[in-house]
SEMAR-71365 format. One record per residue: x, y, z of N, C-alpha, C, CB in turn; residue in three letters. Coordinates in steps of 0.1 Angstrom, whole numbers, padded with zeros to 4 digits, always signed. Glycine has a CB too. Example, Ala and Ser with C-alpha at 12.3 -4.5 7.8 and 13.67 -1.06 7.14 Angstrom:
+0132-0057+0078+0123-0045+0078+0132-0033+0078+0113-0045+0090ALA;+0128-0022+0071+0137-0011+0071+0129+0000+0079+0141-0006+0057SER;
% end
This chain:
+0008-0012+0000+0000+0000+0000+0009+0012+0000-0010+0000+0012UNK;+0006+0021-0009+0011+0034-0006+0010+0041+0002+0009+0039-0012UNK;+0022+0041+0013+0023+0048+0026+0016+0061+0031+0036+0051+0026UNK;+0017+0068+0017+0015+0086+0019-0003+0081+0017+0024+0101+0001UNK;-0008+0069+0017-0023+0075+0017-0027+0064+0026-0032+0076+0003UNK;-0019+0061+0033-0025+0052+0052-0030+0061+0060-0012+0044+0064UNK;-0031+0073+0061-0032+0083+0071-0050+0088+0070-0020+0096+0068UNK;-0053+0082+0057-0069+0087+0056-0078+0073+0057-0074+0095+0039UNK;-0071+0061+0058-0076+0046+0059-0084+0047+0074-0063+0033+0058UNK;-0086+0055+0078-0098+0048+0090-0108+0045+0088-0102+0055+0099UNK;-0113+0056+0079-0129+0055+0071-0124+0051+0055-0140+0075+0071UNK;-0129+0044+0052-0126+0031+0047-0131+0045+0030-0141+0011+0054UNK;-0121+0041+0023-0124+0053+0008-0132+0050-0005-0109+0056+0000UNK;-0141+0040+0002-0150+0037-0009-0164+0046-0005-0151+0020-0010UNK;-0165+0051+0008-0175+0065+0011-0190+0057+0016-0179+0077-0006UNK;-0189+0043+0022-0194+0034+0024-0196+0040+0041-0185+0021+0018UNK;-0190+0051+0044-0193+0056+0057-0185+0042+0069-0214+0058+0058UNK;-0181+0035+0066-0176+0020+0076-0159+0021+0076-0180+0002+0066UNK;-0157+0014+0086-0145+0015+0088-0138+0006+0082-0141+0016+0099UNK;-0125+0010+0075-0114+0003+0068-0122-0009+0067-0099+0002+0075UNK;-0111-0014+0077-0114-0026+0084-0123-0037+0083-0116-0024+0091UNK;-0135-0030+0082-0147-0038+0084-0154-0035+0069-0156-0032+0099UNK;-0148-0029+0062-0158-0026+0048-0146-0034+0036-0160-0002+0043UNK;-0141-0025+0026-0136-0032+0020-0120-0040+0021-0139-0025+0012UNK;-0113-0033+0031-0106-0044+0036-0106-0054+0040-0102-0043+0041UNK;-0119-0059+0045-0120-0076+0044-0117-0080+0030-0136-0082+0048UNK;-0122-0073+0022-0118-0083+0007-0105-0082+0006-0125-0076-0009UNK;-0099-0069+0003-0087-0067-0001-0078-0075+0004-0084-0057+0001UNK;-0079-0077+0019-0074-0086+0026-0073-0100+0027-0076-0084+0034UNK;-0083-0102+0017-0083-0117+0011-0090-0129+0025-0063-0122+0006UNK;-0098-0116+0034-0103-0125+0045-0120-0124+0043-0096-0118+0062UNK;-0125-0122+0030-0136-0124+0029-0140-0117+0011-0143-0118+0042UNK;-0151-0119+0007-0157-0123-0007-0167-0112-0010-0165-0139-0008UNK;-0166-0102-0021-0179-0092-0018-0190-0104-0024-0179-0073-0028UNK;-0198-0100-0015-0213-0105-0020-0223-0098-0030-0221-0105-0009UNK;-0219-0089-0038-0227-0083-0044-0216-0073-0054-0237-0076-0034UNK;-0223-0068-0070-0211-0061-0079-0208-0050-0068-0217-0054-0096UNK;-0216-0042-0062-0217-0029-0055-0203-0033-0048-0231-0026-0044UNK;-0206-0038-0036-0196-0043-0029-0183-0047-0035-0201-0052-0021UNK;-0181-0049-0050-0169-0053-0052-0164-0042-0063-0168-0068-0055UNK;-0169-0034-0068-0167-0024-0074-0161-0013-0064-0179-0020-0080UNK;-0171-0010-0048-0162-0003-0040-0150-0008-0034-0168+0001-0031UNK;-0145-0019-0035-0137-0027-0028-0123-0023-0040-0144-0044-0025UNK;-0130-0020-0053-0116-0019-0062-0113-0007-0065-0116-0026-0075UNK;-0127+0005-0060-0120+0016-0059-0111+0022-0046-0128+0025-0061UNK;-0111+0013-0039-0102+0014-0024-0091+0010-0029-0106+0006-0008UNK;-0091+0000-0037-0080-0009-0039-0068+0002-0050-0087-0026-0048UNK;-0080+0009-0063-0071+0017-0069-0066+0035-0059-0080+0019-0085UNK;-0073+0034-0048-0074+0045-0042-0059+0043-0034-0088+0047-0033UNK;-0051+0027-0029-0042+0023-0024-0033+0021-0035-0046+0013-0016UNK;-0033+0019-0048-0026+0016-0060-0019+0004-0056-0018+0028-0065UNK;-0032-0007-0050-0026-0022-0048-0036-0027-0065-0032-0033-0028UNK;-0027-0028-0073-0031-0039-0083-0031-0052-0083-0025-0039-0091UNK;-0025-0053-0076-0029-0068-0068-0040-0079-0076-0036-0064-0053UNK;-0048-0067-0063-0063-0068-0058-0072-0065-0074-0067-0052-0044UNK;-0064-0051-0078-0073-0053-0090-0078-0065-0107-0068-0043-0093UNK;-0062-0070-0102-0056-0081-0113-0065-0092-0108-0037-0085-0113UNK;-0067-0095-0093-0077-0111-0091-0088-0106-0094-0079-0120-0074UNK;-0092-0096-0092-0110-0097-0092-0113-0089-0110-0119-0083-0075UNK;-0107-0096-0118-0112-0094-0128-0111-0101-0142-0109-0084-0128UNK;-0115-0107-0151-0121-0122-0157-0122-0106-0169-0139-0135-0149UNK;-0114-0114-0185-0124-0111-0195-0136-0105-0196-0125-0118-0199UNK;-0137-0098-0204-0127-0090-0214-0121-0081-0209-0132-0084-0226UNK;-0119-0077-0197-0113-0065-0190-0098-0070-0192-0118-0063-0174UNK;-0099-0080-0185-0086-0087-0178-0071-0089-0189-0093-0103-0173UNK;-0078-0091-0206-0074-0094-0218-0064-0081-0219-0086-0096-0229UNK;-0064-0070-0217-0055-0057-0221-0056-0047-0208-0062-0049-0235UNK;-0051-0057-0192-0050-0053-0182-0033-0051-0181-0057-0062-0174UNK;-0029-0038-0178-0016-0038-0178-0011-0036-0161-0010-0027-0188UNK;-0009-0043-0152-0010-0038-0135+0001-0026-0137-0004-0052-0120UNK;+0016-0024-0145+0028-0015-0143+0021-0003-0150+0043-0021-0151UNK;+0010-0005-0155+0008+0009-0163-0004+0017-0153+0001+0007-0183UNK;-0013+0005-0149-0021+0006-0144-0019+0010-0125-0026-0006-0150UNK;-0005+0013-0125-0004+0010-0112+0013+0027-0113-0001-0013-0107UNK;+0013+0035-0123+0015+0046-0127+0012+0057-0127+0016+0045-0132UNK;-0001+0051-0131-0013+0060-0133-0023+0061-0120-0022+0055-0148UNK;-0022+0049-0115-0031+0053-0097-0020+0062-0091-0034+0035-0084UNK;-0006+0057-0089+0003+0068-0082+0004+0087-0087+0017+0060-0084UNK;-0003+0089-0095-0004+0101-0102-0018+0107-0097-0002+0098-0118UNK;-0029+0099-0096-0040+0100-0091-0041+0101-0071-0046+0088-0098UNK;-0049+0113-0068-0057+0113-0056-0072+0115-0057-0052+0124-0048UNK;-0077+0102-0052-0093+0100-0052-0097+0109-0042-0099+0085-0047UNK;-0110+0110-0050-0115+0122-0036-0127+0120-0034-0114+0139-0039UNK;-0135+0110-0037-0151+0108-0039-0153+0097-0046-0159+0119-0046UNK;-0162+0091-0044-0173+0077-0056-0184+0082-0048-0169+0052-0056UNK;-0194+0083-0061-0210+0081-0062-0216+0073-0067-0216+0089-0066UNK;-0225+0062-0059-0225+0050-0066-0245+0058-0067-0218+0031-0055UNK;-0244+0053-0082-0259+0060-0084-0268+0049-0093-0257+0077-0094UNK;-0264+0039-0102-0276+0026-0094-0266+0012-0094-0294+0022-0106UNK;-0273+0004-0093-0269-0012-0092-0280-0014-0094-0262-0019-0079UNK;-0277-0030-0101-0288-0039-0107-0278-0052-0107-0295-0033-0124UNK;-0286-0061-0104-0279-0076-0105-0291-0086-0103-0266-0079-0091UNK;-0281-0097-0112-0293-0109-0107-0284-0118-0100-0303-0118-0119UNK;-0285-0132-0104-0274-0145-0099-0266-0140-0102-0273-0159-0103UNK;-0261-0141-0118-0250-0146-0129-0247-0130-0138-0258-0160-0142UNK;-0253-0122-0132-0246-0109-0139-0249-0095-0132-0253-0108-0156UNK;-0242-0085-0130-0248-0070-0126-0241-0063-0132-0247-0066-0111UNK;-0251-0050-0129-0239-0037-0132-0239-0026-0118-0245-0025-0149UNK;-0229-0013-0122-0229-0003-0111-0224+0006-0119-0222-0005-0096UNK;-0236+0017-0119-0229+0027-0127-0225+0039-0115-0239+0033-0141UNK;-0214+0040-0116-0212+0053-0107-0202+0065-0113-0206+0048-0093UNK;-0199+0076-0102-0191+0086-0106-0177+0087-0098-0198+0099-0104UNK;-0165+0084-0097-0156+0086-0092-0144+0101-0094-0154+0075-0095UNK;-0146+0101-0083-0135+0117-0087-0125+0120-0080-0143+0133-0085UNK;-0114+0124-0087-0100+0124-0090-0095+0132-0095-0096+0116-0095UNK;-0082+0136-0082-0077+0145-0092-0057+0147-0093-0085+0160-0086UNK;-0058+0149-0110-0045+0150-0113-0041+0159-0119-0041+0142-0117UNK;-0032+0161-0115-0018+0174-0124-0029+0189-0120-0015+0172-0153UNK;-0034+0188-0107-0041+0197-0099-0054+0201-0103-0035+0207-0099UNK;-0060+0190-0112-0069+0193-0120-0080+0185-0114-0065+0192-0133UNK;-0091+0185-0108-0107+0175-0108-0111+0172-0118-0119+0180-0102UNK;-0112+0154-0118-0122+0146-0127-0133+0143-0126-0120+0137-0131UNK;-0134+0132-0133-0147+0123-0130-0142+0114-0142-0164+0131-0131UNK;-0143+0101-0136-0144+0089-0144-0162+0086-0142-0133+0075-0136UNK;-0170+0082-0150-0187+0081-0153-0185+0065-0159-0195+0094-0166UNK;-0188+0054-0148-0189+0045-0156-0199+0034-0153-0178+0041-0157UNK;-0202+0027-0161-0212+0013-0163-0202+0003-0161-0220+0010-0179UNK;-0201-0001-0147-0190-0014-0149-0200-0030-0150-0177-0014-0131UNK;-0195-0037-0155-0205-0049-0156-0196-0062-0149-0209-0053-0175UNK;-0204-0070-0141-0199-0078-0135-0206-0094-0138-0200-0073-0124UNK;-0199-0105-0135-0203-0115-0135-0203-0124-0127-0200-0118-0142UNK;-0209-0131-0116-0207-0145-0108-0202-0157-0114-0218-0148-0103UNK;-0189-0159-0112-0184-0170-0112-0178-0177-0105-0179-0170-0117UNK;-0177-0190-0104-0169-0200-0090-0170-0196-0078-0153-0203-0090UNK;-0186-0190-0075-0183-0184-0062-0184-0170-0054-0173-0186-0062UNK;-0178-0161-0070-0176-0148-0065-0180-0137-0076-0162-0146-0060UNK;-0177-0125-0076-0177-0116-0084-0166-0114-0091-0180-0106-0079UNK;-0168-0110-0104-0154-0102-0114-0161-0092-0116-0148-0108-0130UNK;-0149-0084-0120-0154-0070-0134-0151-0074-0144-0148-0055-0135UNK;-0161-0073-0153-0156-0083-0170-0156-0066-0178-0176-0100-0179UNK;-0162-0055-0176-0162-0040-0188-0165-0033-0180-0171-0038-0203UNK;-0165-0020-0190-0168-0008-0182-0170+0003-0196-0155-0005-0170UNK;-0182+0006-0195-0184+0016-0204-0183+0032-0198-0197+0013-0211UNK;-0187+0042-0208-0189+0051-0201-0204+0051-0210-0176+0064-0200UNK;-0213+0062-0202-0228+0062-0205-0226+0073-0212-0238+0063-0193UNK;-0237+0070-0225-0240+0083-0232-0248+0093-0227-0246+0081-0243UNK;-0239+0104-0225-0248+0115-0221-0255+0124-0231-0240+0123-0214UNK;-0265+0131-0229-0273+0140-0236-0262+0151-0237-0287+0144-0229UNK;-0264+0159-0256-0259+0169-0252-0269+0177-0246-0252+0174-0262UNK;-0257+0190-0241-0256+0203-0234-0269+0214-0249-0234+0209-0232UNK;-0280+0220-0242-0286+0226-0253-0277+0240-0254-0303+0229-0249UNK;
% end
C-alpha cells in the first residue's frame, strides 16, 4: 500500500461511511468475498485509491482482464488522488450485474470524473469485473 495514503484509511475510501477494516478491507485482505457487484466495485476503488493492483488483477475475468496492464495501471493510480465515488444505481441478478457510478479524482491539480457502467459476472463463487463503459450522455442545449 502506498504509505502517503494510510493516514486517511480509517474511514474506509470507498464512502461506504464504515471503517477500513470492516468494509472493504475484508476483501482486499483476502479475509472475505464481496457478495454483491456494489460491494466489489467499492472494494476496487479502495484498492485503486491504495494503488494495490494486486487486488485489481484477481477480481477481474475477461474481457477486461485481456488488455490489463497492472505496471501501467499502477503509474497512473500513483499520479492519481481519489477524492469521492458516487455509486448512483446497481442492478444484479445471480449470474450478472452492473454499477454505474461517478468517481472523482484529481490530477496534475486538476478534478475529474471517471462516469462508468462497470459490468460484472458471478463466477466459481464470487464476483469479477468483466467491462466498463462510459454512459451516453445527452448533449448540453
Amino acid at each position: 500500500m502506498n504509505p502517503n495514503k494510510q493516514k486517511s484509511m480509517q474511514h474506509c475510501p470507498c464512502g461506504s461511511g464504515k471503517d477500513y477494516t470492516n468494509c472493504c478491507g475484508v476483501f482486499i485482505s483476502n479475509q472475505g468475498i464481496p457478495s454483491t457487484p456494489e460491494a466489489l466495485m467499492r472494494s476496487r476503488y479502495t484498492a485503486y485509491y491504495q494503488v494495490n493492483m494486486d487486488y485489481i488483477a484477481r477480481t477481474m475475468k475477461s474481457p477486461a482482464a485481456d488488455h490489463f496492464d497492472a505496471e501501467d495501471a499502477r503509474k497512473w493510480a500513483e499520479k492519481i488522488s481519489w477524492v469521492g465515488l458516487d455509486v448512483i444505481k446497481t442492478k444484479s441478478d445471480s449470474l450478472k450485474g452492473t454499477v454505474e457510478f461517478r468517481a472523482y479524482y484529481i490530477i496534475n491539480g486538476k478534478k475529474n470524473m471517471l462516469h462508468e457502467i462497470s459490468e460484472f459476472i458471478f463466477e466459481d463463487g464470487r464476483w469479477y469485473y468483466v467491462d466498463g463503459t462510459q454512459p451516453k450522455t445527452k448533449p448540453r442545449p
